[in-house]
N, C-alpha and C positions, 0 to 999 in steps of 0.2 A: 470585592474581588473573589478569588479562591481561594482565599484561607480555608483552613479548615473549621471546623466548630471548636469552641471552648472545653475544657476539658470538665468533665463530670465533677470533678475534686479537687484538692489537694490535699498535699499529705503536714501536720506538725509531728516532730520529733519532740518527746517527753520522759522525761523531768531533767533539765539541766540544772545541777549535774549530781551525783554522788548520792541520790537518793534512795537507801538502801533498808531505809529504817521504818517500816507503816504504823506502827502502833503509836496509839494515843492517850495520853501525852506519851514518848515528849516529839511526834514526828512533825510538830508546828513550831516546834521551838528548838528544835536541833540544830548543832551547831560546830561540828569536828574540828576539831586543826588535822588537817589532809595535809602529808609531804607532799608538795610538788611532782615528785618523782611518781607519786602513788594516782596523780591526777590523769599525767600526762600518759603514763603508760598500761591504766588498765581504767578508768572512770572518763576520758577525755576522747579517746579515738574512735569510741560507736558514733559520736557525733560527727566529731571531724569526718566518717565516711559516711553521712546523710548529707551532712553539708557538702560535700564533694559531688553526692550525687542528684545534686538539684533540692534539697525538701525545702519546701514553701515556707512551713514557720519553726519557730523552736519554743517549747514552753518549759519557763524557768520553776522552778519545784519548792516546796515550802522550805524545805531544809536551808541551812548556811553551813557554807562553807568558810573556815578562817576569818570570822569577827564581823561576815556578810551575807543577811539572807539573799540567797542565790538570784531572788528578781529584784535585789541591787547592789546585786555583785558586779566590780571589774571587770572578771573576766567577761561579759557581756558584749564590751566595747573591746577591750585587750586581745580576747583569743575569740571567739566567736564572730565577730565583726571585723577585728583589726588583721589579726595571725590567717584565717580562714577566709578571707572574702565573704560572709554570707551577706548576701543582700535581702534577705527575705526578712519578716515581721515577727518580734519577739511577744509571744504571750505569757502572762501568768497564769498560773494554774488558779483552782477557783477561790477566791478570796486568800489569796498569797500577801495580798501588799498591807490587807488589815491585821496579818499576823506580824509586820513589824513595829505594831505597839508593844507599850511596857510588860502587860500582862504574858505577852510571848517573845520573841526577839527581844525586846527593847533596845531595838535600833530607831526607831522615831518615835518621836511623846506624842505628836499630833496627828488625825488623817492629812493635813495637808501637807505635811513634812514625809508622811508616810509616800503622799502621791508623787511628790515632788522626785523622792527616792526613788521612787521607779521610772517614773517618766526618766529622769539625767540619765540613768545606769542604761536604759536603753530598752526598757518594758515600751513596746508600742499597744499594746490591747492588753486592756486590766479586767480577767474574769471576775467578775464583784461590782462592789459599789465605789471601792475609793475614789476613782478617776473620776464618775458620776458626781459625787457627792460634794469632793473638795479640792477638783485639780485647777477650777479655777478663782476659788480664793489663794491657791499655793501661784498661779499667775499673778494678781494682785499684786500679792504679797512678794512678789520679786522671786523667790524662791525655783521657778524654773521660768526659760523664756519662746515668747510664740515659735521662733524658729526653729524649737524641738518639738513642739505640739507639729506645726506643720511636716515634720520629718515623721513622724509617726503617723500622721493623717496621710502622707503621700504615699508610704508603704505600705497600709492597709487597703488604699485604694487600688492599690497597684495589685495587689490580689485578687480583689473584688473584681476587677475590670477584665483580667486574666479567665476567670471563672465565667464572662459574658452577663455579667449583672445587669452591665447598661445595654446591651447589644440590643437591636431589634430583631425582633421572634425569627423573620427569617434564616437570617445568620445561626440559631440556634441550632440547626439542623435538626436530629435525634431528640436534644435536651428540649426543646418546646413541645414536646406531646410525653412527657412521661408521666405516666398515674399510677395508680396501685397496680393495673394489670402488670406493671413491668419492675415490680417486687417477686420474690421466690419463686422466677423463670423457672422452667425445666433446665435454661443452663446455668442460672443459682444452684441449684438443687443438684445438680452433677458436678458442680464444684466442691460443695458442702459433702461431697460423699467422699470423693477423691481427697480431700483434704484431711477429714476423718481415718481412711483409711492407711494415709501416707504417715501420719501422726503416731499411729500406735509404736508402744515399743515392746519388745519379746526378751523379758529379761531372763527366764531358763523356759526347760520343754523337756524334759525327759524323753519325747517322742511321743505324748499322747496328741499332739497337735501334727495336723490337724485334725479336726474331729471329723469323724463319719456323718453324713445327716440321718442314715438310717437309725442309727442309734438312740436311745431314749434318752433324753436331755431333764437333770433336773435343775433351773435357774432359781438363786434365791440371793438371799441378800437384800440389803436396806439398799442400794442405788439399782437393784435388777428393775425395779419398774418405775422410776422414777423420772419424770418431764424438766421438772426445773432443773437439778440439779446439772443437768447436760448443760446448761446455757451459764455457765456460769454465774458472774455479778454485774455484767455491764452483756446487754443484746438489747436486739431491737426485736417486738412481735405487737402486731397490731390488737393483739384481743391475750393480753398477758395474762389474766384473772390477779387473784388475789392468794393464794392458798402455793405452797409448794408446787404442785403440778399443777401445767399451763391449761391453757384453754386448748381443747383439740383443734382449734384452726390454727394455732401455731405448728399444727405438724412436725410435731417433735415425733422420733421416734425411740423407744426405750429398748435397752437390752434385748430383754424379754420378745417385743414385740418385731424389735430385728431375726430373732433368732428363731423365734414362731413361724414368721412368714418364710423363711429361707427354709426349712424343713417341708412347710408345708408342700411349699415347691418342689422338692426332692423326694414327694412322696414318703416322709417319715414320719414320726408318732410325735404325737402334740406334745411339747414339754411342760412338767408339772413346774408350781412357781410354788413358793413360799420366801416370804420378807426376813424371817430370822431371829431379826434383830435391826432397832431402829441403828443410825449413824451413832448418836453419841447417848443416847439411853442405856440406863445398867440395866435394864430388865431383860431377861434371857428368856418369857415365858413362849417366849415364838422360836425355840431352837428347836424345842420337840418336832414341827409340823416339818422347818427343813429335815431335819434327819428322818423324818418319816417321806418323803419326797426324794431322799437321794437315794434311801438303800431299794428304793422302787425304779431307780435308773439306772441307766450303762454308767454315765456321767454326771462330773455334779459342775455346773457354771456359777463360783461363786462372784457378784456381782460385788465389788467392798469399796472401801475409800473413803474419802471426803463428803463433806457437804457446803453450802456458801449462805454465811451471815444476815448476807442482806435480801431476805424473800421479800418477794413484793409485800407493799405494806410499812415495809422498815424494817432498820439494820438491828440485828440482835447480835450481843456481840457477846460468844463464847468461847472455851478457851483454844477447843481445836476443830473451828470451824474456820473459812477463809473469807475475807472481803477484804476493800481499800477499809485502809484505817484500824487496820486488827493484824498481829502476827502470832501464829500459832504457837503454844506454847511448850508442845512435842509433836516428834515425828512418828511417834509409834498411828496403830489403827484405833479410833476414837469408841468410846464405848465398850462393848461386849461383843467386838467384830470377831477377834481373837479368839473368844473361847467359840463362837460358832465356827470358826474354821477348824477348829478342835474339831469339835463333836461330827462335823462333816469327814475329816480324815478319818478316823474314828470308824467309820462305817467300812471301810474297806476300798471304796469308789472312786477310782481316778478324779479329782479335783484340778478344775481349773481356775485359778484367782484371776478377776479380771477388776485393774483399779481404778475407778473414776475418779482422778485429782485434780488440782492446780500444781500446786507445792510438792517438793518430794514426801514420796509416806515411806516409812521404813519400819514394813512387818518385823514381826520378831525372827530370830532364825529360827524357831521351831517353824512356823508359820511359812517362810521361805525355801527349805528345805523338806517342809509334808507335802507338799503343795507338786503336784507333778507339773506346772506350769503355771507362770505369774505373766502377766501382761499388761504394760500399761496403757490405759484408752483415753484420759484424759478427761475436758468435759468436754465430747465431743461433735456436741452441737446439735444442732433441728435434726442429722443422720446419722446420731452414732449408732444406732442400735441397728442400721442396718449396716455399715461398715462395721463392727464387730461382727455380725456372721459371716461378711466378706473372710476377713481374718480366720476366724476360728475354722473355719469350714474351708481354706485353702490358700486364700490368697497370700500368699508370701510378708510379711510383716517388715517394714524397709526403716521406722524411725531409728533414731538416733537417741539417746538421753539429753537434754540440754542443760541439765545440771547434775552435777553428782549427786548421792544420794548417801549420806553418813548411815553409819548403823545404829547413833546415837546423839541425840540431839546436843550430850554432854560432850561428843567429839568437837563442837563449833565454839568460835568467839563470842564474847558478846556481843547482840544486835548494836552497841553501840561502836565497835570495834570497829575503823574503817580501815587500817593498813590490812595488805592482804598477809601478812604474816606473824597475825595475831596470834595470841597462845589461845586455846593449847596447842593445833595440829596445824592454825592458814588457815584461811577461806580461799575457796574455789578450788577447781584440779588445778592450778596453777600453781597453787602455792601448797594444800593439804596435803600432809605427810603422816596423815593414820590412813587405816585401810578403809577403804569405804564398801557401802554394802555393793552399790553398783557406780561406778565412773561415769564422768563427763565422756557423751559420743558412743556411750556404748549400746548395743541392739544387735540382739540375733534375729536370725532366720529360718524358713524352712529350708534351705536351698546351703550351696558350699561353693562361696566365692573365692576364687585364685589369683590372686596377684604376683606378676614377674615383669623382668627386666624396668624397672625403674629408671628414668632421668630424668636430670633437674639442668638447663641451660636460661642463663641468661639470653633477653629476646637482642638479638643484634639492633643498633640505632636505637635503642631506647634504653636509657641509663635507671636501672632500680627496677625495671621490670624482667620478671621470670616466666618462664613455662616449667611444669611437671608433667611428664606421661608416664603411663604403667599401662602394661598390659594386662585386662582382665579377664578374667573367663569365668563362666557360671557351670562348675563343676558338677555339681548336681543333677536332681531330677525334674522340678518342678520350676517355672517363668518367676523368676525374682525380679525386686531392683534393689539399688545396692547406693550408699553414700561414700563416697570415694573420700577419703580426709587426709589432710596433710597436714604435720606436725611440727615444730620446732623445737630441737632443745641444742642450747648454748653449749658447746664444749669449753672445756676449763675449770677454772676457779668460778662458783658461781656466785655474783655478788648482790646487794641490798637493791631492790625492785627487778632484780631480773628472776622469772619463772622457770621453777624444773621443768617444766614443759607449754607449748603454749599452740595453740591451734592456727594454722595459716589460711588455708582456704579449706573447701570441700563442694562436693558438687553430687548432683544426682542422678544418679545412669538411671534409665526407664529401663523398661521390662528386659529384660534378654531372658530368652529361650535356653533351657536345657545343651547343653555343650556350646554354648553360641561364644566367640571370643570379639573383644573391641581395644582399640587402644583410645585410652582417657587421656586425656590431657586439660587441666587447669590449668590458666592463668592466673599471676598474683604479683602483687608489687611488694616494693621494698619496706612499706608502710607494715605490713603483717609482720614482718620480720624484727620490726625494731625494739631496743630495748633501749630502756633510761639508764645511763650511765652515773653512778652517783658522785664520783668525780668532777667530769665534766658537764654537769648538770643539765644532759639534754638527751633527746633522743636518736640511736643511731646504732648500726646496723653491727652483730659480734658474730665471730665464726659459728656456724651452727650444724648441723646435722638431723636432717630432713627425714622423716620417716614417712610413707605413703601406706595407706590402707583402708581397710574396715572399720579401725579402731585406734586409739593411739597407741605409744610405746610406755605411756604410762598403767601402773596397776588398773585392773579392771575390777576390781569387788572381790570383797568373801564370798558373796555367793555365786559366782560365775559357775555356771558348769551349765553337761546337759549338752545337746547336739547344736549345730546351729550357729553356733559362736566363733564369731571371726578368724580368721588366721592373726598373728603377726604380724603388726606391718612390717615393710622395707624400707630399710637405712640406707640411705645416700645422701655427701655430704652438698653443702652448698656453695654453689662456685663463685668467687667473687669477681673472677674475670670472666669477660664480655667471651663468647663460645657460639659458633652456630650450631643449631638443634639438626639432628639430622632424622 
């Protein structure tokens, strides 16, 4: 008929649930007792809104929760299956079910007891070998029966068949002719930049940003020319080599050579490079050539950050480097990054810090404070180094933080700590009550965004659903975009699982022009709203007060300052009766 074609993909949602913890051991044998309270209202609802929004499968995580590795856990069937409606296909992550033997869980003595456990709890596809090796001597053996194998075989199929596995070529439309030519399109690659560039976040600026191109650029640092590290621990390139940086057909582009070509184009003077100092080496004998390279510039682009464990070849696992299976063991900058940012201040030269991370890094304040501008880039893929010159050289910088950033590793829980209201301070902005260096949500900009008249109405005929509008204007000079956020915090007595503050929606206004005004408005349900009541042991909806803006109503960092940086949001409460918006 005219159907359309099958879809390119689907999406799995990963690690159900609470999986917080990567280091090894004990992240195959971990096991919390999680309060209920602590599940449902901050570990339990990114799922429930994948599953709400169609995702295909759900992959259960090594970890256990309360006396159950998670892919044969309960809740599986209970709230995922039973509570949620999901119909789609539960996966283990890889070799999940052979870690509920003795030596880890010892939740099963046998693989067939082990298979068996997965298969009842509701595991339909076992990445590994258990299900292979011993699901049907656990048949045999009585221990599970055909009618769940075929319940599992029917919802894999039902994906497969979905995706057009069996379909004939024709029906295939687009998907029967794809090859390599229609890998890193030109509208890949304009993806990968835009996304790059949407990413960065602009945590101070004293006004040296943005940079001039006429100006003499010195680029150094251990990530300024660096291919792999842009691509994190997990990408796909067809000719990857072996060695830290890729092979040049991966068209990676680096710092350095973002910033080169973008100069060049601008008619300005080639920028000198010098490396510094490796990622996590104590050898400082490459600081001479940078500080001999920057007092030769207008400017100095220090290039710092992280680096990732696992180089082709295999995983090496050090202490503050990043991969699956490793958690860092400080937030400071790794090595001898430090005293090169020294020696570069030092010279007198406007200093740009630009950080390639995963995880949060948290320079020292000498380091944050010498620094006329800090900026984080990320690993920013096959284009970072050309969206950073986007950045540096004008484009308005629009990310957000997605996680706080402590000023000290000694601020946080232990990794094994799963309530959020561990000592010393909480984890997350939700719950952390020391000052952090930079907050959850926060990002400056080039530009000076205005928010007024605020409202918040429930939507008429639909129970639990809201609208927020605010009027915005781009006060400034130069085309920004701007992430509009919305905030909750509970007026009252605040009690055990509810957050000093808690994030509701937020949305992304594209470019506006220099005096340009719009009115925003987000939708949001009741569901952002709610909090675990520890009385009545469920979740549900408490007076609140809505704050809209740039940034939250919570602390932003000791180091905030510097032009750029948000207004205040606006306080307006939340209305529990039904109102038309006008």
């Amino acid at each position: 008929g005219n159907s359309p074609p099958p879809p390119l993909t689907t999406a799995t949602a990963k690690h159900f649930v609470a999986y917080s913890l990567d280091r090894s051991p004990p992240r195959l044998e971990f096991d919390p007792k999680i309060d209920e309270g602590w599940l449902r209202s901050y570990y339990l609802p990114a799922f429930k809104s994948v599953v709400d929004a169609g995702v295909s499968s759900i992959m259960c995580s090594y970890n256990g929760v309360n006396g159950y590795p998670m892919c044969a856990s309960p809740m599986i069937q209970s709230v995922l299956r039973g509570e949620w409606g999901f119909k789609g296909y539960v996966a283990s992550d890889s070799g999940a079910l052979s870690f509920f033997l003795p030596q880890y869980h010892n939740f099963s003595q046998t693989g067939e007891e082990a298979a068996a456990a997965g298969l009842n709890a509701g595991v339909d596809l076992n990445s590994g070998s258990t299900y292979i090796s011993h699901l049907n001597t656990s048949l045999a053996m009585g221990l599970v029966n055909q009618s769940s194998i075929d319940k599992a075989a029917a919802r894999l199929f039902k994906s497969r068949i979905s995706l057009g596995m069996f379909d004939p070529r024709e029906r295939l439309g687009p998907l029967a002719h794809l090859g390599e030519e229609h890998l890193a399109t030109p509208e890949h690659l304009a993806l990968a930049l835009e996304l790059a560039i949407e990413s960065q976040v602009l945590l101070r600026n004293d006004g040296v940003l943005p940079l001039d191109p006429k100006k003499k650029l010195a680029v150094v640092g251990p990530n300024a020319n660096s291919t792999g590290v842009l691509m994190g621990n997990y990408y796909g390139c067809s000719a990857a080599g072996t060695t830290a940086d890729l092979d040049p057909r991966c068209n990676v582009t680096t710092p350095l050579a973002g910033l080169a070509t973008y100069v060049e184009a601008h008619s300005g003077p080639s920028p000198t490079y010098a490396r510094g100092v490796d990622v996590e080496s104590n050898s400082t004998t490459g600081i001479a050539a940078a500080v001999a390279a920057a007092k030769e510039a207008d400017v100095v682009v220090a290039v710092l950050g992280l680096t990732n464990c696992m180089l082709p070849g295999g995983a090496v696992h050090r202490p503050n480097c990043e991969s699956e299976g490793h958690d860092r063991e400080d937030l400071g900058l790794p090595g001898e990054q430090e005293e090169l940012l020294k020696a570069l201040r030092e010279t007198g030269k406007p200093v740009v810090v630009v950080l390639v991370q995963g995880g949060p890094v948290a320079p020292s304040p000498a380091a944050l404070l010498g620094a006329n501008a800090t900026l984080v880039a990320w690993y920013g893929g096959s284009k970072a180094g050309t969206a950073l010159a986007h950045v540096l050289f004008g484009h308005s910088p629009s990310g957000r933080l997605p996680v706080s950033i402590p000023q000290s590793v000694t601020d946080l829980p232990p990794d094994t700590a799963m309530n959020l209201d561990a000592a010393p301070h909480g984890r997350t902005y939700r719950f952390f009550n020391a000052t952090p260096a930079f907050s959850f949500g926060f990002g400056a900009s080039y530009t000076k965004f205005v928010y007024r008249h605020p409202a918040v109405r429930s939507t008429v005929g639909r129970r639990g659903e809201y609208i927020a509008c605010v009027e915005l204007r781009n006060d400034g000079h130069v085309p920004a975009s701007e992430i509009v956020q919305i905030y909750g915090v509970v007026t009252g007595t605040r009690e055990m699982f509810v957050p000093k503050v808690q994030l509701v929606a937020f949305k992304r206004v594209h470019t506006m022009k220099p005096g340009e005004e719009r009115i925003i408005c987000i939708p949001f349900g009741e569901e952002a709203l709610q909090n675990f009541d520890a009385k009545q042991r469920k979740m549900k909806l408490m007076p609140m007060t809505l704050y809209i803006g740039g940034r939250g109503p919570h602390l932003q960092g000791a180091f905030v300052g510097g032009v750029g940086v948000p207004q205040e949001p606006l306080a307006v409460p939340l209305p529990l009766a039904v109102e038309v918006f006008v």
